[in-house]
mmCIF file as gemmi writes it, N, C-alpha and C atoms, coordinates in Angstrom:
data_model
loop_
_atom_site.group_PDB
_atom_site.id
_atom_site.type_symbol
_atom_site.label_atom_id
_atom_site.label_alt_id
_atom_site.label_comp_id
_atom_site.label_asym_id
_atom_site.label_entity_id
_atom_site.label_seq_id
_atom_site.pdbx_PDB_ins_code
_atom_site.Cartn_x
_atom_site.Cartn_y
_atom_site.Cartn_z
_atom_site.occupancy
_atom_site.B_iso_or_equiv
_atom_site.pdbx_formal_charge
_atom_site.auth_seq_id
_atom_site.auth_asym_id
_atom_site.pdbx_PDB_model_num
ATOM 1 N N . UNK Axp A 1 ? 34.394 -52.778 49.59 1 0 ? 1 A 1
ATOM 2 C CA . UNK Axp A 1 ? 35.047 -52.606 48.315 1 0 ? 1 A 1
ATOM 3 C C . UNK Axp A 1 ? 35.392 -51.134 48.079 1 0 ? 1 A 1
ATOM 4 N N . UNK Axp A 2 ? 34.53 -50.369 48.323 1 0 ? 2 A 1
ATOM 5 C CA . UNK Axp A 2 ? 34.846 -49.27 48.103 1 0 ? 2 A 1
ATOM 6 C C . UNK Axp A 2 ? 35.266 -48.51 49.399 1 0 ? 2 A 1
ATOM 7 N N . UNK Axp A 3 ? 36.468 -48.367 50.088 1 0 ? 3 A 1
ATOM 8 C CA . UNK Axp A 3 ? 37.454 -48.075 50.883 1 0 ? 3 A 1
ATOM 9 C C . UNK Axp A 3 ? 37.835 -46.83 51.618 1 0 ? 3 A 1
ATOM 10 N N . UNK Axp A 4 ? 38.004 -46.006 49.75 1 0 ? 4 A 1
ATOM 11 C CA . UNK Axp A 4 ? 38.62 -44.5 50.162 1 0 ? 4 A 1
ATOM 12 C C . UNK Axp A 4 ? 37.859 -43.856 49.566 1 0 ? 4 A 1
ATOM 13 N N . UNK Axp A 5 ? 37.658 -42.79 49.885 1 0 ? 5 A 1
ATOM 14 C CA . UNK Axp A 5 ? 36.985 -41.337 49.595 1 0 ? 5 A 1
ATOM 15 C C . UNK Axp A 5 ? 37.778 -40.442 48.84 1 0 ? 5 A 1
ATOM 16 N N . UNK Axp A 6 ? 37.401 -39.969 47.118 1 0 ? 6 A 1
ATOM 17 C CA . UNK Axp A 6 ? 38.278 -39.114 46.771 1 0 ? 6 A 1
ATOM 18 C C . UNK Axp A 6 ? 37.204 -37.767 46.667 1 0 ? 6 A 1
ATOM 19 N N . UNK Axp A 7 ? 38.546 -36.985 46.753 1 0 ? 7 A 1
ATOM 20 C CA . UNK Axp A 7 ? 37.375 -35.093 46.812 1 0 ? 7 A 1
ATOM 21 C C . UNK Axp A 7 ? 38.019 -35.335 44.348 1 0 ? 7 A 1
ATOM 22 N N . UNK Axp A 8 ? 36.747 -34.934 43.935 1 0 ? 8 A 1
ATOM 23 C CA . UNK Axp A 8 ? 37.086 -34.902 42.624 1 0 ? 8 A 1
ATOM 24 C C . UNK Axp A 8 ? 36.793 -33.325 42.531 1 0 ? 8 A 1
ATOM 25 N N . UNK Axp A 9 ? 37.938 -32.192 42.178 1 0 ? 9 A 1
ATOM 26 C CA . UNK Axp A 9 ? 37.679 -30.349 42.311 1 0 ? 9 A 1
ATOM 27 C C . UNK Axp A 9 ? 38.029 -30.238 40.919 1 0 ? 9 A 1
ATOM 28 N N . UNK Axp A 10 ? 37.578 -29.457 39.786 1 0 ? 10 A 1
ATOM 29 C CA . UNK Axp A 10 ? 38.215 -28.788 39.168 1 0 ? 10 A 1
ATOM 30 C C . UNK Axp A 10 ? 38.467 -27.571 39.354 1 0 ? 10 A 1
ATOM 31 N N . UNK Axp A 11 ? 40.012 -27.541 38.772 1 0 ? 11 A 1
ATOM 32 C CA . UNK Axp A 11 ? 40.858 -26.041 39.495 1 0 ? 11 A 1
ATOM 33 C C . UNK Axp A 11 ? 41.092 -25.19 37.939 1 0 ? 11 A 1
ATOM 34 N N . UNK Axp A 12 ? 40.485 -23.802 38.253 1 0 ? 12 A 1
ATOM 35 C CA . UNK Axp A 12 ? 40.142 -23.02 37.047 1 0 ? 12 A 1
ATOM 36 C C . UNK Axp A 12 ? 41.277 -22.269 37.117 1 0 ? 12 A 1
ATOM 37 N N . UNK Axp A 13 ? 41.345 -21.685 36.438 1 0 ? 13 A 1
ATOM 38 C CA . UNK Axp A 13 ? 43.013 -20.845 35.766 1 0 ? 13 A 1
ATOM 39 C C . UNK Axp A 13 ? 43.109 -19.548 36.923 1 0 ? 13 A 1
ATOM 40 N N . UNK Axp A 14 ? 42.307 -19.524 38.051 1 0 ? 14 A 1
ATOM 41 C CA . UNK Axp A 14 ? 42.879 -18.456 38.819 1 0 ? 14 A 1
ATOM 42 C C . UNK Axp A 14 ? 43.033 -19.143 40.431 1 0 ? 14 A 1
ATOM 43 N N . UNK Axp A 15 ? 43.055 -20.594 39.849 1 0 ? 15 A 1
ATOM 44 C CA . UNK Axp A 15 ? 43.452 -21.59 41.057 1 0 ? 15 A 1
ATOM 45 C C . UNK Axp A 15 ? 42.292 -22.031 41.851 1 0 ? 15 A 1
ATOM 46 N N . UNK Axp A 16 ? 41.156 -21.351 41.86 1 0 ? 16 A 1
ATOM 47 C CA . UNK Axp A 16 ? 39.974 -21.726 42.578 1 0 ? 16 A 1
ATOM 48 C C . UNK Axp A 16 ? 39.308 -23.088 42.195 1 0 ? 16 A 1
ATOM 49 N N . UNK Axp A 17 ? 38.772 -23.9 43.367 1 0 ? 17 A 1
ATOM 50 C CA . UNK Axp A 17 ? 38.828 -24.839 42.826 1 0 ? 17 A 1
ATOM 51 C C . UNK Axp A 17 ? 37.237 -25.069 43.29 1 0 ? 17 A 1
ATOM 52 N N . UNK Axp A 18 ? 36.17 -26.116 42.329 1 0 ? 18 A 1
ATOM 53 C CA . UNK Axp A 18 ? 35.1 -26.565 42.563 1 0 ? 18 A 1
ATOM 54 C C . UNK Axp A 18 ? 35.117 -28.012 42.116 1 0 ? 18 A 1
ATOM 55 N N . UNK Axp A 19 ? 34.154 -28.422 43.175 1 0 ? 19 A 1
ATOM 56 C CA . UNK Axp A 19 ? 33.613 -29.747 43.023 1 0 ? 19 A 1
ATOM 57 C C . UNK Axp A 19 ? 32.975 -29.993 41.685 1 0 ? 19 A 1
ATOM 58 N N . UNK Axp A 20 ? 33.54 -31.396 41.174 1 0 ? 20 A 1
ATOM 59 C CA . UNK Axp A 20 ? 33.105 -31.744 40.046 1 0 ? 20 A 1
ATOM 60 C C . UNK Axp A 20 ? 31.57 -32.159 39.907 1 0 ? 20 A 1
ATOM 61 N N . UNK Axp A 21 ? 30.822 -32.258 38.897 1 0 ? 21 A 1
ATOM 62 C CA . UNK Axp A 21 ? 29.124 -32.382 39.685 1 0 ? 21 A 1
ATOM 63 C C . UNK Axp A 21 ? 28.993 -34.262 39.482 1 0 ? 21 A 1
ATOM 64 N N . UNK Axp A 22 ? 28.067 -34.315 40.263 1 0 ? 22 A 1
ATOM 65 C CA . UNK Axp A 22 ? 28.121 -35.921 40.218 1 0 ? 22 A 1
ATOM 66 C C . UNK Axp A 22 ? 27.974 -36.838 39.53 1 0 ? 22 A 1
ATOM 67 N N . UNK Axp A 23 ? 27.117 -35.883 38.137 1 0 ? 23 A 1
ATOM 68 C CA . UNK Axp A 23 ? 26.66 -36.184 36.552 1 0 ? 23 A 1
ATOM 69 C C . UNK Axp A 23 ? 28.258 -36.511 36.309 1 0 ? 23 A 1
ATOM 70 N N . UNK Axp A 24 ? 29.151 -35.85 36.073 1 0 ? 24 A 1
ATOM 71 C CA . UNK Axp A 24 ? 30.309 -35.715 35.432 1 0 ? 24 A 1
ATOM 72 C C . UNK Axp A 24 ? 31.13 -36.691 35.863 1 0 ? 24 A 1
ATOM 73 N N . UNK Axp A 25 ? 30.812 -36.859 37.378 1 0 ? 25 A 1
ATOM 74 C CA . UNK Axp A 25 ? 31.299 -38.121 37.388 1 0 ? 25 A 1
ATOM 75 C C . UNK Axp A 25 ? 31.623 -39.833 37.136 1 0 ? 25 A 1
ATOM 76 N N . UNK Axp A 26 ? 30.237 -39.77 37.107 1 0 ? 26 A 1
ATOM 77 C CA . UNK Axp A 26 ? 29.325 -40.478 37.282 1 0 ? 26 A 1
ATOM 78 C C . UNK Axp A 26 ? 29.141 -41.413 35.784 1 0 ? 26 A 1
ATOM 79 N N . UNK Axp A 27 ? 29.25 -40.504 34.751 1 0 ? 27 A 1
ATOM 80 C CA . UNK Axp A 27 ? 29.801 -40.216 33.383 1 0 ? 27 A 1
ATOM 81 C C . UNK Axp A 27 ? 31.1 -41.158 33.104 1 0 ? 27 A 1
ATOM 82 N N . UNK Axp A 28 ? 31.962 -40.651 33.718 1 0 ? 28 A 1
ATOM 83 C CA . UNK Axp A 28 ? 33.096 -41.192 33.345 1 0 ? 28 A 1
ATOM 84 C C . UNK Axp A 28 ? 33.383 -42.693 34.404 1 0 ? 28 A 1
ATOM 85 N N . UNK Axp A 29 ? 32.483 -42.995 35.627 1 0 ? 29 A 1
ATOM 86 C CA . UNK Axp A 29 ? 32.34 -44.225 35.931 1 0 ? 29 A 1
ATOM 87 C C . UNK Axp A 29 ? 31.498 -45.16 35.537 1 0 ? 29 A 1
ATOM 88 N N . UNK Axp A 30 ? 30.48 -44.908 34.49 1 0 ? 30 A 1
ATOM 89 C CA . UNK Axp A 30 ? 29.815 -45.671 34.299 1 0 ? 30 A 1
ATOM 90 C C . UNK Axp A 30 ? 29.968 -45.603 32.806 1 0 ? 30 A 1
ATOM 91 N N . UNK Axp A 31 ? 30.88 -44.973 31.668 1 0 ? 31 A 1
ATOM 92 C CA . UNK Axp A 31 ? 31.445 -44.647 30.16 1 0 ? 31 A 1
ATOM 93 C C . UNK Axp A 31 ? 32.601 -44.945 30.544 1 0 ? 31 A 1
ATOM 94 N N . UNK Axp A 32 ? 34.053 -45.332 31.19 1 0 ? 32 A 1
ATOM 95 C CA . UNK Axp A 32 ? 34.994 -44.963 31.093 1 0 ? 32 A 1
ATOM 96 C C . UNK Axp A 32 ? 35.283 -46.475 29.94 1 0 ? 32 A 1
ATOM 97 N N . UNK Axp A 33 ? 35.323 -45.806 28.84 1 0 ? 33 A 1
ATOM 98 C CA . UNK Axp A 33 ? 36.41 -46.864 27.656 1 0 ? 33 A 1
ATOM 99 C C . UNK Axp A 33 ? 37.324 -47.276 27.486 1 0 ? 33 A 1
ATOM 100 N N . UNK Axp A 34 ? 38.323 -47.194 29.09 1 0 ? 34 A 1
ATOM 101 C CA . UNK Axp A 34 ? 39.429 -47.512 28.604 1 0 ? 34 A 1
ATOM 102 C C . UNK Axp A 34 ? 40.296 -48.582 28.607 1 0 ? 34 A 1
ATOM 103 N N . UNK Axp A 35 ? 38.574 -49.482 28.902 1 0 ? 35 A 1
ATOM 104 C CA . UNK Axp A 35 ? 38.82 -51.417 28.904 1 0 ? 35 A 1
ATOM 105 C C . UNK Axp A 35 ? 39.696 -51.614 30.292 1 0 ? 35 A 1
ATOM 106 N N . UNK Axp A 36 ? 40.186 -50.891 31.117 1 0 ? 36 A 1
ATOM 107 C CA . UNK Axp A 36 ? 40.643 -51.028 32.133 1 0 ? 36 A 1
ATOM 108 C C . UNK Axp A 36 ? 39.984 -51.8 33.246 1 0 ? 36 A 1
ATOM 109 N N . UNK Axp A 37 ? 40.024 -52.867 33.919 1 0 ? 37 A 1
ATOM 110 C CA . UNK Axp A 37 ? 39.353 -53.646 34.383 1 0 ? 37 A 1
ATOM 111 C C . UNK Axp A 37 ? 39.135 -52.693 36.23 1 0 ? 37 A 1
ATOM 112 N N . UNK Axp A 38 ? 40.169 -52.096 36.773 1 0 ? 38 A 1
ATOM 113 C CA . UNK Axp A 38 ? 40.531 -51.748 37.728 1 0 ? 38 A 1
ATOM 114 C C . UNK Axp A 38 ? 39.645 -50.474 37.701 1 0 ? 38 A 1
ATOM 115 N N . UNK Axp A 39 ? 39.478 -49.942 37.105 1 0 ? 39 A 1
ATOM 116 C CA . UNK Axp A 39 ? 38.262 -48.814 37.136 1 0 ? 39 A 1
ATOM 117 C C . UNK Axp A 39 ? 37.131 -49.219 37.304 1 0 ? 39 A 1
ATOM 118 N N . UNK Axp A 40 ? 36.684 -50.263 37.536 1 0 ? 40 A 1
ATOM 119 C CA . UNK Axp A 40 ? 35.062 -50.863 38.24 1 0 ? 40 A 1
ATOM 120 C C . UNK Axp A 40 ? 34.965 -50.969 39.812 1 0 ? 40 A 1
ATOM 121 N N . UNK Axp A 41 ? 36.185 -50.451 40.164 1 0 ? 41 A 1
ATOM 122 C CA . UNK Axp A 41 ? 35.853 -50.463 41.591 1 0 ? 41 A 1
ATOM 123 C C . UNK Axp A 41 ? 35.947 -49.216 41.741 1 0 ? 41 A 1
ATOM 124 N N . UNK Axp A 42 ? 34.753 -48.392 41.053 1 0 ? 42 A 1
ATOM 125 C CA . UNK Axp A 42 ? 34.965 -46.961 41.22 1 0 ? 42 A 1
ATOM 126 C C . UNK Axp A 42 ? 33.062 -46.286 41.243 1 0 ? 42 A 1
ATOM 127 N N . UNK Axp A 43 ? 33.046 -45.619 42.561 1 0 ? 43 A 1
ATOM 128 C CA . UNK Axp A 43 ? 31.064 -45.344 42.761 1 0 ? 43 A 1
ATOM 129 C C . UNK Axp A 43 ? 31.233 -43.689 43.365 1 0 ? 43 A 1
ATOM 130 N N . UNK Axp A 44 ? 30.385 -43.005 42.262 1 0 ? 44 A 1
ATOM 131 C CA . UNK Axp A 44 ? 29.941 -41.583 42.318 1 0 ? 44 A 1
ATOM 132 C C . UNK Axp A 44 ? 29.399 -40.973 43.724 1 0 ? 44 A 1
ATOM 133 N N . UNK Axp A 45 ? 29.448 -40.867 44.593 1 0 ? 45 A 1
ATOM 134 C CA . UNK Axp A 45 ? 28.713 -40.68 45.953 1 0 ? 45 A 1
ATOM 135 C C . UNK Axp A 45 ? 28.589 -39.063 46.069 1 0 ? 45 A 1
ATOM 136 N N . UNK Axp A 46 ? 28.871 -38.465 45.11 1 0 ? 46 A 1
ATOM 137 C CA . UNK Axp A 46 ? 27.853 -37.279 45.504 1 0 ? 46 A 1
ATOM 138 C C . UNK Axp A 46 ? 28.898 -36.174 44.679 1 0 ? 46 A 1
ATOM 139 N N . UNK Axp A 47 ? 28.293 -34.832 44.483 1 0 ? 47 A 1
ATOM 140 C CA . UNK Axp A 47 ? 29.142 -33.785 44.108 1 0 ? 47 A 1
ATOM 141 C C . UNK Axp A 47 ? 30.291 -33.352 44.447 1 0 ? 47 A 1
ATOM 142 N N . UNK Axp A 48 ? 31.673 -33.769 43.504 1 0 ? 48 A 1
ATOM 143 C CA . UNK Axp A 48 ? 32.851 -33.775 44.382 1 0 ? 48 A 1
ATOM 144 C C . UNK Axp A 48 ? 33.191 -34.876 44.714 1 0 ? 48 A 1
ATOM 145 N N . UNK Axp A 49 ? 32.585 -36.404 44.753 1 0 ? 49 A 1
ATOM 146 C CA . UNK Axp A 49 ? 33.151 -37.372 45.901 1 0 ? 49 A 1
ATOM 147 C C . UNK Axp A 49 ? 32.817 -38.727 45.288 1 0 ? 49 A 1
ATOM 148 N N . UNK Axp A 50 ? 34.394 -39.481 45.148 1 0 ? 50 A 1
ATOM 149 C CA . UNK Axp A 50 ? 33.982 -40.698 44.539 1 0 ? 50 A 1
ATOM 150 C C . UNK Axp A 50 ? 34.625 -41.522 45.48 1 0 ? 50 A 1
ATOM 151 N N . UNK Axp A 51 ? 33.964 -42.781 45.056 1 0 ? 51 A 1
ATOM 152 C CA . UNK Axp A 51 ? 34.391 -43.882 46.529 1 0 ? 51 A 1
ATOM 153 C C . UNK Axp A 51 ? 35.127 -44.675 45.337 1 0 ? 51 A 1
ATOM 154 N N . UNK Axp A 52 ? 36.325 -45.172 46.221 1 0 ? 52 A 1
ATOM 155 C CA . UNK Axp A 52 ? 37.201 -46.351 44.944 1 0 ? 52 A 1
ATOM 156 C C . UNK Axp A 52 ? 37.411 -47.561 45.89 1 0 ? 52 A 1
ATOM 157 N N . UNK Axp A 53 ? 37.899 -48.545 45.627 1 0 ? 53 A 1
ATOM 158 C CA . UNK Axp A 53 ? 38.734 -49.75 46.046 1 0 ? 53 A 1
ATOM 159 C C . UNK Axp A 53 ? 39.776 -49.685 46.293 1 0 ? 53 A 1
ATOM 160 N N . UNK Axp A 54 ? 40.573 -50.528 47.226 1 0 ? 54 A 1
ATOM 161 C CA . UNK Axp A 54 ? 42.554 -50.064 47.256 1 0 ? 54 A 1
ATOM 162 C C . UNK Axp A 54 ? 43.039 -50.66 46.437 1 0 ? 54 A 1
ATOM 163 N N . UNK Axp A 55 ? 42.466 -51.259 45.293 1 0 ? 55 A 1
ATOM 164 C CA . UNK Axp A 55 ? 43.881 -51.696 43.899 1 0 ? 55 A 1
ATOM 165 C C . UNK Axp A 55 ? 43.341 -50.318 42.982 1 0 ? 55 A 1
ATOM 166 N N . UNK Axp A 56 ? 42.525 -49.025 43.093 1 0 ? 56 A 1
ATOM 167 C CA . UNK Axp A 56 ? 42.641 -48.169 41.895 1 0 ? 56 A 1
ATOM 168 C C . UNK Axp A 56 ? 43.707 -47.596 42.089 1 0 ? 56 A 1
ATOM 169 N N . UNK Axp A 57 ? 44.684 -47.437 41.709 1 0 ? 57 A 1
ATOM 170 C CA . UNK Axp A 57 ? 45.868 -46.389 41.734 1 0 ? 57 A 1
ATOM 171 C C . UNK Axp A 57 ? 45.368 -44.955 41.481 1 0 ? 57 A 1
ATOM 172 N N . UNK Axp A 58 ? 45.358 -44.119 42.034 1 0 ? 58 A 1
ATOM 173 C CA . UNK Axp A 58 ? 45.281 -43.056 42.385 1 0 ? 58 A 1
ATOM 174 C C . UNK Axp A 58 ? 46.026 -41.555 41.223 1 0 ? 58 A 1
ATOM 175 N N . UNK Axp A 59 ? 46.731 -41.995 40.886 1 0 ? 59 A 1
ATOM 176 C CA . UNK Axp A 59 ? 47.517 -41.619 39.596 1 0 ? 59 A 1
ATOM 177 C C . UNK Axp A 59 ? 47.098 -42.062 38.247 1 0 ? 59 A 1
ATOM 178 N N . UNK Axp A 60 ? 46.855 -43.577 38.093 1 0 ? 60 A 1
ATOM 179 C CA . UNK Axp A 60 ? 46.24 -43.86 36.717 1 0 ? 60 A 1
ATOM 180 C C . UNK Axp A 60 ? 44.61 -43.097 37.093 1 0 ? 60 A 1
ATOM 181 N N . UNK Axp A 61 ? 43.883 -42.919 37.822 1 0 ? 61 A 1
ATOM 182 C CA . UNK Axp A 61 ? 43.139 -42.584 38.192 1 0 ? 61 A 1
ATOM 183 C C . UNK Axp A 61 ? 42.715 -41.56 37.707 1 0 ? 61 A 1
ATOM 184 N N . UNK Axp A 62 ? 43.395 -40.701 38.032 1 0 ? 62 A 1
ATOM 185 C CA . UNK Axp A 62 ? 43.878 -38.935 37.586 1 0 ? 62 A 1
ATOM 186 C C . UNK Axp A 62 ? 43.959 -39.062 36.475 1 0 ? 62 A 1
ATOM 187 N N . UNK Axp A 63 ? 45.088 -39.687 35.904 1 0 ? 63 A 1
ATOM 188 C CA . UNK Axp A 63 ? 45.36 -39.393 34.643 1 0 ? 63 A 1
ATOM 189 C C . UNK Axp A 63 ? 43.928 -40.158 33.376 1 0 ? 63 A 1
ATOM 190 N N . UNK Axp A 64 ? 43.819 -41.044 33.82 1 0 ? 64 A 1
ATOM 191 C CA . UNK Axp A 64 ? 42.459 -41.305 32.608 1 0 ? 64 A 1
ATOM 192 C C . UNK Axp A 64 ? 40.914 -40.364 32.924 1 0 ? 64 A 1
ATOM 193 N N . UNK Axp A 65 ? 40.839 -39.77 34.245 1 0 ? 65 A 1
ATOM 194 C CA . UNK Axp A 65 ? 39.661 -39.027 34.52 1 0 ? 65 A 1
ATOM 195 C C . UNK Axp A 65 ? 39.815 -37.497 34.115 1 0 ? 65 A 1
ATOM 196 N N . UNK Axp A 66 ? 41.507 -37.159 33.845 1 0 ? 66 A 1
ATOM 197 C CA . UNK Axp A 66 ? 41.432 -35.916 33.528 1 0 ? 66 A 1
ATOM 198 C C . UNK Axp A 66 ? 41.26 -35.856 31.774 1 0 ? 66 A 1
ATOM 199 N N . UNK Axp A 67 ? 41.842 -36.838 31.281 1 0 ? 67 A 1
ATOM 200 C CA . UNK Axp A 67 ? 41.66 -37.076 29.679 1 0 ? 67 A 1
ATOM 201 C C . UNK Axp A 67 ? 40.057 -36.985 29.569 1 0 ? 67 A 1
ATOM 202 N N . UNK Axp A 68 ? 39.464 -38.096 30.353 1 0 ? 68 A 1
ATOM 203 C CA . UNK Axp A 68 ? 38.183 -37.898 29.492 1 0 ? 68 A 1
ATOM 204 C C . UNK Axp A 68 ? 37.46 -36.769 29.797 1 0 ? 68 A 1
ATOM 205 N N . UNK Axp A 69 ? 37.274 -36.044 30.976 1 0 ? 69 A 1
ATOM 206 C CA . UNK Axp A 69 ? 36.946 -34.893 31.043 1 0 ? 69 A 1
ATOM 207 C C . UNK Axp A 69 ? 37.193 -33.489 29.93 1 0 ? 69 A 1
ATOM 208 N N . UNK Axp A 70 ? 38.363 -33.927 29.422 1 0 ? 70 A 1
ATOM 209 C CA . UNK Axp A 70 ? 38.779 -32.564 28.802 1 0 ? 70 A 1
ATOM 210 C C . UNK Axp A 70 ? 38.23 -32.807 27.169 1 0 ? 70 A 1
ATOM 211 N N . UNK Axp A 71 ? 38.166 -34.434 26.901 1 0 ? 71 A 1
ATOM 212 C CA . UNK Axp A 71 ? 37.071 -35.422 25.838 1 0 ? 71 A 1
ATOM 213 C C . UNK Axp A 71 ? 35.818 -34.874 25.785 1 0 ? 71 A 1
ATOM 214 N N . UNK Axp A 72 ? 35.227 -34.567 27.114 1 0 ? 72 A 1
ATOM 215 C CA . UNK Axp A 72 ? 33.622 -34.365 27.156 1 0 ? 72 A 1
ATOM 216 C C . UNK Axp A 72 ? 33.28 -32.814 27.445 1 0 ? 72 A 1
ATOM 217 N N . UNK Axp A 73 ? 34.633 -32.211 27.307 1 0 ? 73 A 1
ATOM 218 C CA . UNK Axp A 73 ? 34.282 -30.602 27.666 1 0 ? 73 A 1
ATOM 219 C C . UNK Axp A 73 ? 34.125 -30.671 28.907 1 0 ? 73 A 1
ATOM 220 N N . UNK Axp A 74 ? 34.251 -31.228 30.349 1 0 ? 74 A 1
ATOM 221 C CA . UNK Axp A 74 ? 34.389 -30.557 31.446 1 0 ? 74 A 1
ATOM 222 C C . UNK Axp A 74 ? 35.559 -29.884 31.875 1 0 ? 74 A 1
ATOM 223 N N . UNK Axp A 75 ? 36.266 -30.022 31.385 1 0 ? 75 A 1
ATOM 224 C CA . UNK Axp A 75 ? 37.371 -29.249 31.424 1 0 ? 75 A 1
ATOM 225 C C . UNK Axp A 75 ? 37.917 -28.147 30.283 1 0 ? 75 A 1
ATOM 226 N N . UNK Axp A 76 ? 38.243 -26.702 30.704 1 0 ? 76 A 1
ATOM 227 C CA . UNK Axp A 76 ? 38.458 -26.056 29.739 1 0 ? 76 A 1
ATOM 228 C C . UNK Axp A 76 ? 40.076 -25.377 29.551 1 0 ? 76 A 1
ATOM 229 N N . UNK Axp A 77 ? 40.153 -25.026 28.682 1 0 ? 77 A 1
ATOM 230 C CA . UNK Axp A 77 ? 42.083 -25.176 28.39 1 0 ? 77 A 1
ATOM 231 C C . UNK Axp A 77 ? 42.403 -24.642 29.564 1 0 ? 77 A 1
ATOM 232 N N . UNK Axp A 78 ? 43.07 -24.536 30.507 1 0 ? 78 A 1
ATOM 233 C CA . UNK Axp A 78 ? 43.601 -23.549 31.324 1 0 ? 78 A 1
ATOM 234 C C . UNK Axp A 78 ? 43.302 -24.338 33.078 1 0 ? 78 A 1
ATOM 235 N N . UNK Axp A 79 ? 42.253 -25.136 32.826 1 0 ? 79 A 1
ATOM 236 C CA . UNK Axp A 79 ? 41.778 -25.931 34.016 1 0 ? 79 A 1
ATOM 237 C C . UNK Axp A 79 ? 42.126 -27.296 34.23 1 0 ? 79 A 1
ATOM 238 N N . UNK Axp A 80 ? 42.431 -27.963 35.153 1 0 ? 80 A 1
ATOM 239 C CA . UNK Axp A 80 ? 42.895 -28.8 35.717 1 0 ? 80 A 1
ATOM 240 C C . UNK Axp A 80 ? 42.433 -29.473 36.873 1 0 ? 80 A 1
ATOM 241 N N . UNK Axp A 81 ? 42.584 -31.302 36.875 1 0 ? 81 A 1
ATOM 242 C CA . UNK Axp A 81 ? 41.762 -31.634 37.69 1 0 ? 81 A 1
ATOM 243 C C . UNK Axp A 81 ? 42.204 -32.109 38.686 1 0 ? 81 A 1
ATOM 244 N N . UNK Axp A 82 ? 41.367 -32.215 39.954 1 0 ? 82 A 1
ATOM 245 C CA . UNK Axp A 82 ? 42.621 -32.45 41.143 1 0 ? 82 A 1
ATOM 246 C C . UNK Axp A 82 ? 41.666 -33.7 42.313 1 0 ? 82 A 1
ATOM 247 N N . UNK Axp A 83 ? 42.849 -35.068 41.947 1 0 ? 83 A 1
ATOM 248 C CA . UNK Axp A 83 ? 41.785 -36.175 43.055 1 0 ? 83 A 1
ATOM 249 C C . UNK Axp A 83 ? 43.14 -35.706 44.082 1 0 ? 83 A 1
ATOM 250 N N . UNK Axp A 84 ? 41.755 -35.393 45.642 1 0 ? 84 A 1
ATOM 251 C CA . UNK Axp A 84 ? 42.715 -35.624 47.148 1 0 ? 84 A 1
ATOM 252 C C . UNK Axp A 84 ? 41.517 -36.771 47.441 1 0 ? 84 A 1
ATOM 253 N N . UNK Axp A 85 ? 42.743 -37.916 48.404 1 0 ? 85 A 1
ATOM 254 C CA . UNK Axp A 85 ? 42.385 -38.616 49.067 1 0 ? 85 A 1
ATOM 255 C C . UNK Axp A 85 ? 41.979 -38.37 50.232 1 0 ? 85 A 1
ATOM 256 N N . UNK Axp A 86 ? 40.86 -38.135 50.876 1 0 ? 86 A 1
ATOM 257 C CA . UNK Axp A 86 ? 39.79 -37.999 52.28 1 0 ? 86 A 1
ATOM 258 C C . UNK Axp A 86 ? 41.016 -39.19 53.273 1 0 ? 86 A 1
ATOM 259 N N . UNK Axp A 87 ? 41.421 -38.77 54.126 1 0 ? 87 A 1
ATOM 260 C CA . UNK Axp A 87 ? 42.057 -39.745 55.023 1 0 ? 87 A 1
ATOM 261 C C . UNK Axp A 87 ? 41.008 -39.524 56.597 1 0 ? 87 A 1
């Protein structure tokens, strides 16, 4: 079920980028509210690294993990979050 490997970095306003911590992740896979059924095929595997299924779209992905992050203060104005797919 869980397929692909994403790197989860936040990229700080001078472009440097760090691994998100696994709390934070972890957070938003096991809280994510956004009744979305397709976000349950989604598991925290470590600092930086979430395992998904091949129906999560990769883009809705991004886009609801960077909202709630910036919701819970992991993200601060100027920073930005960045899923690469591990091939």
């Amino acid at each position: 079920m869980f397929a692909r490997r994403i790197t989860v970095e936040r990229i700080d306003a001078a472009d440097a980028r760090h691994p998100c911590l696994i709390r934070q992740i972890d957070n938003f896979a096991m809280r994510n509210f956004t009744a979305d059924a397709v976000f349950d095929d989604t598991f925290p595997a470590g600092d930086g690294l979430l395992e998904i299924g091949h129906r999560v779209p990769l883009d809705r992905l991004h886009s609801a993990m960077e909202d709630w992050f910036r919701r819970k203060g992991y993200l601060k104005a100027g920073e930005r979050l960045a899923l690469t797919e591990n091939k």
